[in-house]
Structure formats: C-alpha cells, structure tokens
N, C-alpha and C positions, 0 to 999 in steps of 0.2 A: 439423326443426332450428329453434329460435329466433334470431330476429335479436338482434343487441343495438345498443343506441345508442352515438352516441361517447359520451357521457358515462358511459354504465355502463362501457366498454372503459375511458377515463379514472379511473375508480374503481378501477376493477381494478390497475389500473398501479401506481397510488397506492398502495394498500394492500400490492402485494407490495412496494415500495421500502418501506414500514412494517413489513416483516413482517408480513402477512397470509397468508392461506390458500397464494395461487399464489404460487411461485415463479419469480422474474425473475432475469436477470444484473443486475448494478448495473457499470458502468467508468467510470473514474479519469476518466477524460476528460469523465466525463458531471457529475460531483459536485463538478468544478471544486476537487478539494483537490492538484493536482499539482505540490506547491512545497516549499518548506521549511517550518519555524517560527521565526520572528525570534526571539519572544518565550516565553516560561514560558506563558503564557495558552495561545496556537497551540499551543504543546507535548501541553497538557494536551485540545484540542482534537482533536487528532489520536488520541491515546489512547484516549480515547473515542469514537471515529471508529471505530475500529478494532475496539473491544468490540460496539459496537452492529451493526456488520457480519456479525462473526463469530456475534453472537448470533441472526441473520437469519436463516442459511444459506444465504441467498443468493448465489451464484457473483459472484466478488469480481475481473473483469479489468482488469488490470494492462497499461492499451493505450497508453499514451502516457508521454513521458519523465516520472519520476517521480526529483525530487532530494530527499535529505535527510533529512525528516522523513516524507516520503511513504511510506518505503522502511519503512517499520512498518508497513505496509498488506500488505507480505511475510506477516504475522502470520495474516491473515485468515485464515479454516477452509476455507473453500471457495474461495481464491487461484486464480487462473491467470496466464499473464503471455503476451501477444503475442509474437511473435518480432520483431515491430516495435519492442517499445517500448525502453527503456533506462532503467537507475536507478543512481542518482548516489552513494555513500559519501563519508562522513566524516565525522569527530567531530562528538561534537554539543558545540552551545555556539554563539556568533556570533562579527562579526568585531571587534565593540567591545569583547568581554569575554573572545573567547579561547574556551579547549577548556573543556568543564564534563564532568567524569568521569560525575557521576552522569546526565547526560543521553546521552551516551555510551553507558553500560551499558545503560542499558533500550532503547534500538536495538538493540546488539547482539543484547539476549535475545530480541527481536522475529522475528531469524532463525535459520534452519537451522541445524546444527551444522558443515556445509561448510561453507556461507558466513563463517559465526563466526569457522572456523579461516583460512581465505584471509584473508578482511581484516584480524584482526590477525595472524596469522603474517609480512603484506606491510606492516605498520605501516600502513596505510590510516586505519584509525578513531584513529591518532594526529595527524593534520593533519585542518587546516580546508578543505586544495585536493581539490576532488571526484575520484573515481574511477569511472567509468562503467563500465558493463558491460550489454551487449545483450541485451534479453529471452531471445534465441535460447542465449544462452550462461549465464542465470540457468537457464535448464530442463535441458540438456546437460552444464553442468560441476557444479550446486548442487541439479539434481532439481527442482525448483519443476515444478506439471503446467501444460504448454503450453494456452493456448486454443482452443478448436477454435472 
C-alpha cells in the first residue's frame, strides 16, 4: 500500500471539489452560500453555482438552514438534504423593490413539481415573508433523497 502525503491528500480534495477524477460530497454549510441574494449580481451568482455543481456530480448536501435564493441549490443533480436542515420560500425580488416575477419564476422552475404545486397552490412564492420547511419534511412530503 503506498502512503500519501498531506499535500497530495489536499490535492486530491481539491480537485474533486473542481471536478476531478474522485468524487467528494460538497455541503452548503462548507461553501458558505447559505443565504439569499440581495442583488441581480448574487442572483446570477448563485445560478451558476448551481450549474457548475450539477455539472460535477458531486453529492450536493443540503445540511444547514438554507433561505431564498439558496433554495435553487434544490436544482442540484446529485441533491440530498439533512433532516436537520430547513429552507426558507418566498418570492423572489427584495424588500426595497418588492416581488420581481421573473426572479420568482426561475426559483420556482428550480424545484420539483410537488414542491412547485405547494408553494404556489399556498400563495407562498407570492410574498416576501419566508416560509420554512424542515429537511425532514422536504424528503417525506416533496421526495428530495435524504442524506445519509
């Protein structure tokens, strides 16, 4: 069996969070995006967040409270979501400028076809005040696959 150094082990780390050869879990909690987006910029930020994730395959945990704009991170190919954690609904847009439909929409299409119909069936994604929902209950009531 060969030894390896930290640095080669750090290499390796590195590259699967780059998409490289081995694959790694990546979690919200670790990548410090677990917030909303104030702005257009953050917006667009996170969308791309989301692409280059998915484009990884890397296992995508959903471990900690995630509000807002996070909640497009649902999108991910290889998603899971903690029973610990909880994510936040509601229109998109801020509180200086109010509800922005088209920022709205593209969240919605972010998620499931349950979740879609819940939040707006409950007018949720028509206000600015969050709606929370517990990992436990994004897996059991909307299917999202649990983390092991």
């Amino acid at each position: 069996m060969r030894k390896h150094s930290a640095t080669a082990l750090l290499a390796a780390s590195v590259l699967s969070m780059l998409g490289g050869d081995a694959i790694a879990d990546v979690s919200l909690s670790a990548i410090g995006m677990g917030h909303g987006a104030p702005n257009a910029a953050a917006f667009v930020q996170f969308q791309e967040a989301v692409r280059q994730y998915s484009a990884s395959g890397e296992r995508f945990r959903i471990d900690t409270h995630c509000p807002s704009a996070c909640t497009m991170f649902l999108s991910v190919r290889n998603v899971c979501i903690a029973p610990g954690a909880s994510l936040a609904f509601h229109a998109g847009g801020n509180r200086q400028r109010g509800i922005n439909p088209e920022y709205t929409a593209k969240m919605l299409n972010t998620y499931r076809p349950a979740l879609r119909r819940y939040l707006v069936s409950n007018r949720i994604m028509e206000t600015l005040e969050f709606t929370t929902i517990s990992g436990e209950e994004m897996v059991r009531r909307f299917g999202y696959p649990a983390c092991r």
